[in-house]
C-alpha positions in Angstrom: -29.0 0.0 18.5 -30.9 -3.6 17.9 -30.8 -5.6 15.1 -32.8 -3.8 12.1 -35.4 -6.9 11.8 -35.9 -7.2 15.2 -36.6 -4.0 16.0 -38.8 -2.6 13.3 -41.3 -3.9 11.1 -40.5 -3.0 7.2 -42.6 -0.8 6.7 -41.8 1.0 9.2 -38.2 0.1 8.2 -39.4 1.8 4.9 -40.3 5.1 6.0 -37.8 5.9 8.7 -34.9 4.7 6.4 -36.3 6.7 3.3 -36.0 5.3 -0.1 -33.8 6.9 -3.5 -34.5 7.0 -7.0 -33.8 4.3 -9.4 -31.4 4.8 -11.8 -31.9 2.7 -15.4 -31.4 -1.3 -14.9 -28.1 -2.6 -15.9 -28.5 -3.6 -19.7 -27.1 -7.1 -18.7 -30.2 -7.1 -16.5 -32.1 -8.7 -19.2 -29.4 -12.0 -19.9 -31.7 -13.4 -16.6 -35.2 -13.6 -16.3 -37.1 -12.3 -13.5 -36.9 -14.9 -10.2 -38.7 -12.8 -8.0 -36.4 -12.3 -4.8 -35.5 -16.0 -5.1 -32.3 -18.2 -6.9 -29.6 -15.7 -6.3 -26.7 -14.9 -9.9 -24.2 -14.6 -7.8 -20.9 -12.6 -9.2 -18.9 -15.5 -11.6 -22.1 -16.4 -13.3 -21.4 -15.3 -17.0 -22.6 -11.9 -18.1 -23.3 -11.2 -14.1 -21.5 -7.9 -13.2 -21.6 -6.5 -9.5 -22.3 -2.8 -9.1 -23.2 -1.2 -6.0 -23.9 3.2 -6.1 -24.2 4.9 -2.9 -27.1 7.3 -4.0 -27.9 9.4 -0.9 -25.9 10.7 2.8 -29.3 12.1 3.6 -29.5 15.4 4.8 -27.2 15.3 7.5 -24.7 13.3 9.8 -25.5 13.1 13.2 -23.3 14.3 16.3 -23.5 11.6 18.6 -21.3 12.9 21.2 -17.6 14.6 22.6 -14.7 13.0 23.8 -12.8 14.8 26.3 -15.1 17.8 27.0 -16.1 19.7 24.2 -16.0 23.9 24.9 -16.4 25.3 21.3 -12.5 25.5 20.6 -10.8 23.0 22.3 -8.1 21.3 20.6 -8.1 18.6 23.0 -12.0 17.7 22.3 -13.2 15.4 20.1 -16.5 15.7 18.5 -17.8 12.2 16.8 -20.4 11.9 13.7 -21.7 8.9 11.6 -23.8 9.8 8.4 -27.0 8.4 6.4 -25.6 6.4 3.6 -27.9 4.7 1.1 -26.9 2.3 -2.1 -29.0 0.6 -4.5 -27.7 -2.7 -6.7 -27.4 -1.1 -10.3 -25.5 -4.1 -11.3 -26.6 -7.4 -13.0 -25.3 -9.9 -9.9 -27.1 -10.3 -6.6 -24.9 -9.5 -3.9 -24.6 -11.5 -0.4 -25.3 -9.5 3.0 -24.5 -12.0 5.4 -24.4 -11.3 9.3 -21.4 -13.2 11.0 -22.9 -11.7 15.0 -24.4 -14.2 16.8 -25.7 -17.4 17.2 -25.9 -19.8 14.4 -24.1 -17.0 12.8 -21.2 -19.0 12.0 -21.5 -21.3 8.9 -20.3 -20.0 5.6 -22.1 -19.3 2.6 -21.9 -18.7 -0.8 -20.8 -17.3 -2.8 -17.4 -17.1 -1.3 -17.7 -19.7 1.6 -17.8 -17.2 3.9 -19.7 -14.5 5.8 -19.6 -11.8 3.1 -20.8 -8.5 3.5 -20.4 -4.7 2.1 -18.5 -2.4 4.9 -19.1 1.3 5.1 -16.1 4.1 6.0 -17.0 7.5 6.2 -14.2 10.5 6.1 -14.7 14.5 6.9 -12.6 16.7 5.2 -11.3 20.7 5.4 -10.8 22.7 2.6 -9.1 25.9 4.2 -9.6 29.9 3.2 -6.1 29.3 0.8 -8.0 26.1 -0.9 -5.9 23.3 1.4 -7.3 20.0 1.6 -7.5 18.4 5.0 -8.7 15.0 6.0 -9.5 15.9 9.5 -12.0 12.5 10.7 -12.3 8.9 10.0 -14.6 6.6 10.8 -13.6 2.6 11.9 -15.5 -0.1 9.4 -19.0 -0.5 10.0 -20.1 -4.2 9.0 -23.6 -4.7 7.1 -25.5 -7.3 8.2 -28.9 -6.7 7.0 -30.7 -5.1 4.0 -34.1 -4.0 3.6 -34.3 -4.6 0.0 -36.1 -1.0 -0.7 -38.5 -0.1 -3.9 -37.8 -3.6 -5.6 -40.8 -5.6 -4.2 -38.2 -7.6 -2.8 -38.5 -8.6 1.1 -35.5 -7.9 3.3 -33.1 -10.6 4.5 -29.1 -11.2 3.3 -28.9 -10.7 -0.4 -29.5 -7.1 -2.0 -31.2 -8.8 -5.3 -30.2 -7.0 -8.6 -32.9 -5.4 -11.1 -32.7 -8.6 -13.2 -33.6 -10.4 -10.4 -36.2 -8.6 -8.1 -39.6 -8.4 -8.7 -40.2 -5.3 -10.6 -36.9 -5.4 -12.1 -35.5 -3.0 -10.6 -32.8 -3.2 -8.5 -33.0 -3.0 -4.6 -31.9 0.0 -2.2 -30.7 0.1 1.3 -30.3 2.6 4.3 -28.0 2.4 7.1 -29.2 4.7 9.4 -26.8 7.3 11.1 -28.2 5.2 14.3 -27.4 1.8 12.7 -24.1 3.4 11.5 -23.0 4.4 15.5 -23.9 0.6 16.6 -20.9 -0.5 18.9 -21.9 -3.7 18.0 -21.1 -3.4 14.0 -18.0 -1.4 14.3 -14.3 -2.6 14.1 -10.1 -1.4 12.7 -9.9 -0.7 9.1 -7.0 -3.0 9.6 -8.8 -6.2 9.9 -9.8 -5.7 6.1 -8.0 -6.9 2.6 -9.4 -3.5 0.9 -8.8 -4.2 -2.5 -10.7 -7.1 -2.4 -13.3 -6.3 0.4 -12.3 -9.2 2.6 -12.6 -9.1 6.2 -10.3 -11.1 8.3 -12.5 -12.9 10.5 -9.7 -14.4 12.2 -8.0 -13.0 15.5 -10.8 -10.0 14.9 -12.9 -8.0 17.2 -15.1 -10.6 16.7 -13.2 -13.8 16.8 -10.0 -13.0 19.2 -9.4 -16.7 19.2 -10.2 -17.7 15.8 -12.3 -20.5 17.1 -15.0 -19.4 14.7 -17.6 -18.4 17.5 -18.5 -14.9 17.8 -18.3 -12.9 20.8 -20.0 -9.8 20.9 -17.8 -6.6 21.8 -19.9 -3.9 22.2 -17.1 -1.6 21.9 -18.3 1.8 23.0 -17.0 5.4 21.9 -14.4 6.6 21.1 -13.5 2.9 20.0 -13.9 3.4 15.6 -15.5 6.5 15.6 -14.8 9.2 13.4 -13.2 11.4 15.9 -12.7 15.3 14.8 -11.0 17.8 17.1 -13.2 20.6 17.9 -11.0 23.1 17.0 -10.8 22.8 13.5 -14.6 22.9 13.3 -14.6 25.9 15.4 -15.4 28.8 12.8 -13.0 31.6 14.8 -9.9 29.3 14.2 -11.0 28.2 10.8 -12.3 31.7 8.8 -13.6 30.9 5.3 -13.5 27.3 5.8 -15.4 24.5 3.9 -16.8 21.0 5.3 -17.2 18.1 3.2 -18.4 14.5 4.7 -17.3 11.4 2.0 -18.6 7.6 2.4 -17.3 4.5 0.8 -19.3 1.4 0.9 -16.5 -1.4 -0.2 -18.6 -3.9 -1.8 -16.4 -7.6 -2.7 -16.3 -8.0 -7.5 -17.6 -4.0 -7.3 -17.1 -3.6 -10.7 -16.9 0.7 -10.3 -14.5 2.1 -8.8 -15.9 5.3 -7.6 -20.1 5.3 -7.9 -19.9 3.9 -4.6 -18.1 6.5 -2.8 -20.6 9.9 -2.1 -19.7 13.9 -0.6 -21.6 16.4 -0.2 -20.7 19.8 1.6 -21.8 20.7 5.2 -21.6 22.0 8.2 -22.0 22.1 12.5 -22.3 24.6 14.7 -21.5 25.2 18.5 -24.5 26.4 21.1 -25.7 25.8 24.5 -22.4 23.5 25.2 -23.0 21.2 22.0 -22.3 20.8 18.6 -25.3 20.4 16.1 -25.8 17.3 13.8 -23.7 17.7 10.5 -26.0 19.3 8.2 -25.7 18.8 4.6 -26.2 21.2 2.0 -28.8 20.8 -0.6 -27.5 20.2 -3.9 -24.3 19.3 -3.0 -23.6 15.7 -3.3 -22.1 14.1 -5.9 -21.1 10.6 -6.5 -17.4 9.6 -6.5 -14.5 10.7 -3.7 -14.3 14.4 -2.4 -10.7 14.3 -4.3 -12.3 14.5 -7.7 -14.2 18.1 -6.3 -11.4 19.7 -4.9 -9.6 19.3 -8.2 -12.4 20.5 -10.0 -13.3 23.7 -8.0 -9.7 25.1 -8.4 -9.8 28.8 -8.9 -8.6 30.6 -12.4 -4.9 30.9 -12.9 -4.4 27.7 -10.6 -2.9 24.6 -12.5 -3.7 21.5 -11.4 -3.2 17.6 -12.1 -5.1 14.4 -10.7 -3.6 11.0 -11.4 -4.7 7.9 -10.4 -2.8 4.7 -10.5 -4.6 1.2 -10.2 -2.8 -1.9 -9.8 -3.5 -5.3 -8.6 -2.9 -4.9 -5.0 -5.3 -1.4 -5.2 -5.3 2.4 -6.1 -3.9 5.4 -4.8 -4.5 9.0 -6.0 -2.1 11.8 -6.5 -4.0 15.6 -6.8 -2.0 19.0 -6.8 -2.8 22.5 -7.2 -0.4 24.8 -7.9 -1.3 28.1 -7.0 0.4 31.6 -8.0 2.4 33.7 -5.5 4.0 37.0 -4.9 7.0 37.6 -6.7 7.5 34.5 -8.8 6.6 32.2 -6.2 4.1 29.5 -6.4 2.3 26.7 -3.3 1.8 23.7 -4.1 -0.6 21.5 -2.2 -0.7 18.1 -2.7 -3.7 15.5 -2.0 -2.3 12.0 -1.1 -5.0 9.8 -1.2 -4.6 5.9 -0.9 -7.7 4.7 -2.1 -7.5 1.0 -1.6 -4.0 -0.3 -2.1 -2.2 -3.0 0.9 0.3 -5.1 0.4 -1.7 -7.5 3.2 0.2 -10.2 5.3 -2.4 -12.7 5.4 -2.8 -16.2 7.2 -5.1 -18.8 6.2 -7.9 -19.1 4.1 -11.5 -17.8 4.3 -13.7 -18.3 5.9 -10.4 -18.3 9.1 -8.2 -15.9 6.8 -6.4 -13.8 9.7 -5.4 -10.2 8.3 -1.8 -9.9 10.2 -1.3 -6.5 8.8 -2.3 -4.3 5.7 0.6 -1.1 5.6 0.4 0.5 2.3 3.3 3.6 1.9 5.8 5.2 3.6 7.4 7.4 1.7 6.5 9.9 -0.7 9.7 11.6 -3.2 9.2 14.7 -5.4 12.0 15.6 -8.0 12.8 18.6 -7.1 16.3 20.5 -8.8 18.8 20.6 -5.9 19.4 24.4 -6.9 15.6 25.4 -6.1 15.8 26.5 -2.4 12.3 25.7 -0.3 10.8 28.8 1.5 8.5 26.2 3.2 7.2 22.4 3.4 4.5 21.1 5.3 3.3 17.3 5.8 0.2 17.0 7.6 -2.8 14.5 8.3 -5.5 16.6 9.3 -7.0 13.7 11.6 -3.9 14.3 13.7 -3.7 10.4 14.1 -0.4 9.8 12.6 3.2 10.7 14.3 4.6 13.2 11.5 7.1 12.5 8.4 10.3 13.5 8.7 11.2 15.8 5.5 14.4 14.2 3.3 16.3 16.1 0.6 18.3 13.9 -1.3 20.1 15.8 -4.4 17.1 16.5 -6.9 14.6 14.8 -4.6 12.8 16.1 -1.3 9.7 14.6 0.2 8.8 12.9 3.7 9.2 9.6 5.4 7.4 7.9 8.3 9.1 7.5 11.6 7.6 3.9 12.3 5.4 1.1 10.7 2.2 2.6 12.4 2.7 5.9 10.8 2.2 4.5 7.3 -0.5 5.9 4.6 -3.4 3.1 4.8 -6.8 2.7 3.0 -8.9 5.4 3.2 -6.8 8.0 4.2 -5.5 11.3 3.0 -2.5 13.3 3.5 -1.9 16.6 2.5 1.6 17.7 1.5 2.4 21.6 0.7 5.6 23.0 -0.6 6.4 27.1 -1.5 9.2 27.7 -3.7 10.6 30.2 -7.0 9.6 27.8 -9.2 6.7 27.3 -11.6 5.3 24.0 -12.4 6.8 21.4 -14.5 5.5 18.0 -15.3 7.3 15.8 -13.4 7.1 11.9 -10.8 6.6 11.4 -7.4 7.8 7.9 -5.9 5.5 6.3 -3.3 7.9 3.7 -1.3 5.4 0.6 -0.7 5.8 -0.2 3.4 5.9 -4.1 2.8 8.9 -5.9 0.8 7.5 -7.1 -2.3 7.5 -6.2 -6.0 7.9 -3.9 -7.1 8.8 -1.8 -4.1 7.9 1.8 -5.0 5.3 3.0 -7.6 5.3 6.3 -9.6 2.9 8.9 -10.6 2.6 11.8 -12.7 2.2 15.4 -11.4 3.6 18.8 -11.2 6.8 19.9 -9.4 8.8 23.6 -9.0 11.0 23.9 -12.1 14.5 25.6 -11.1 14.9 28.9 -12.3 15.5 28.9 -16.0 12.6 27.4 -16.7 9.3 29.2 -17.3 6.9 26.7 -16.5 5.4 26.4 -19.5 6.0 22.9 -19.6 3.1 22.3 -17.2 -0.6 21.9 -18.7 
């Protein structure tokens, strides 16, 4: 797909891209009076906060095509998607949009000194007839380069002006079309990005191979950074009672929310006449934040269930279990596994040249577990099928998984699902995430719930 301002006029831009509400102007807002579009607050200026929402996926995500030949059930086939997404600037700081492709596209600017821009991941999920949570697709990074600057009065261009700096004071919105969202052009590795920070390694990129600071142009086409999803675990026959759930993350540099600009709603495509339909998205269903937060939440009766988040400074990762009752005194519990945003990055240079060498984030996960409590199953998996498995470690009171090599570890953005059956009922208790990279400190901890061994009655649980 072209360039958005090249191709449409915006007004047209307008109506095809749609528009959202407008939720109430930061309070901050009114530190600044109005410029009108003009004599950008950047993020640093006092009392300037950035705050970026996704407010809308639109009504569906469109299928855009099938690696590998696509029969209905094939567990070879891979069906692709890329969604809607649209954001609005709810914050008090204007927030730079800068394109980096093509000519004259090469200079920095402020206010980081480089080519700063939001980048958009989308993710599809599975959660199966038993309540298991699957990551099953993820999208590559699609770079903005453009914003419209919607219901603001605002014209478009590289800066998404705040509420307390566009016209009618209230802050702009922007849609990425699904179309705009499938552009080979815009698309590139997860692993070229800082995630915590939103900064793109510009440096030995898709873009820049030789770091000479020109851009070249890939024009990558699929399957290269698509969200790729086998066919057979949409296909309804393998997947009885299954839901669908599509989850986008615009990663926006200072964000000062951690989670209103993440958005999932529930959907669903269907097989006929040799193709799969667009992703269709239930009315009603979206709600702001990662698809994690939901699954906890929709837990039926008599299942216990904890959510713990951990933030520190190189990011956050997430930690959800359910615990469900058994036959005969036995309980499953399936864990979520959710890095969010943490790397310990291997960086060279500076900006606006800062190469990203790699950005590995864990490799281990350890439950304590009582070395008398026998295991009548384990299961790692990530749904995507993109990863070469764990391999399962029990270690005196401890049991989890490992990876197998570096490219194996949990990175930004992506979920594994971990599911244990045992004679035990829950117990508060830790599980130890090993950091890939040497550093400090090397493994972080979080609360959640573990089998008890047999004398206890697992009342100790909340």
């Amino acid at each position: 797909m072209f360039s958005r301002p090249l191709l449409w006029s915006l007004p047209l831009l307008a109506a095809w891209w749609g528009t959202s509400g407008s939720p109430p102007v930061d309070p901050a807002a009114a530190k600044f009076a109005p410029q009108a579009c003009s004599n950008p607050v950047w993020q640093g200026t006092a009392g300037a906060v950035t705050d970026v929402a996704m407010t809308s996926l639109g009504s569906s995500a469109t299928m855009w095509g099938c690696i590998g030949g696509c029969n209905g059930a094939s567990p070879d086939a891979r069906v692709y998607f890329a969604p809607n997404a649209t954001l609005q600037n709810i914050g008090s700081a204007d927030v730079p949009w800068w394109d980096w492709l093509g000519g004259g596209n090469s200079a920095p600017q402020p206010p980081y000194g480089n080519r700063q821009h939001p980048l958009l991941v989308w993710n599809l999920y599975r959660i199966d007839a038993a309540g298991r949570l699957d990551q099953i697709g993820r999208s590559g990074v699609k770079h903005a380069w453009y914003t419209t600057n919607g219901t603001c009065g605002c014209s478009g261009g590289n800066i998404l002006w705040s509420g307390a700096n566009a016209s009618n004071l209230q802050g702009c919105t922007d849609t990425y079309s699904a179309g705009n969202n499938n552009e080979s052009r815009r698309l590139g590795p997860r692993s070229e990005i800082v995630p915590k920070d939103a900064v793109w390694g510009r440096c030995g990129s898709v873009w820049d191979p030789d770091c000479d600071g020109l851009t070249v142009d890939p024009a990558m086409g699929p399957p290269a950074h698509r969200m790729l999803v086998r066919e057979s675990d949409l296909a309804p026959a393998q997947n009885p009672g299954a839901q669908y759930w599509l989850e986008a993350w615009y990663v926006v540099r200072d964000d000062a929310a951690g989670d209103n600009n993440f958005r999932h709603g529930r959907g669903q495509s269907t097989y006929a006449g040799g193709n799969w339909s667009n992703f269709l998205l239930v009315a009603g269903t979206q709600q702001p934040g990662p698809l994690l937060a939901s699954w906890v939440a929709q837990a039926p009766a008599g299942t216990r269930v904890m959510d713990r988040e951990l933030a520190t400074a190189e990011g956050r990762v997430r930690l959800a279990v359910r615990a469900t009752p058994l036959a005969d005194g036995r309980w499953r519990y399936d864990y979520a596994l959710m890095n969010l945003d943490f790397a310990r990055a291997q960086t060279q240079g500076s900006e606006p040249g800062l190469r990203v060498l790699h950005n590995h984030g864990f490799d281990r996960i350890l439950f304590d577990l009582p070395a008398s409590l026998p295991l009548e199953s384990s299961e790692w998996s990530d749904g995507a099928g993109l990863l070469t498995p764990w391999a399962s470690e029990r270690n005196g009171d401890r049991y989890g998984w490992t990876a197998t090599e570096a490219a194996a570890s949990l990175t930004w953005g992506t979920l594994l699902r971990l599911s244990l059956v045992a004679a035990g009922a829950p117990v508060v208790s830790t599980a130890e995430l090993r950091i890939q990279e040497v550093g400090t400190p090397a493994a972080l901890s979080l609360q959640t719930l573990t089998p008890g061994d047999l004398f206890r009655d697992g009342f100790e649980a909340p």
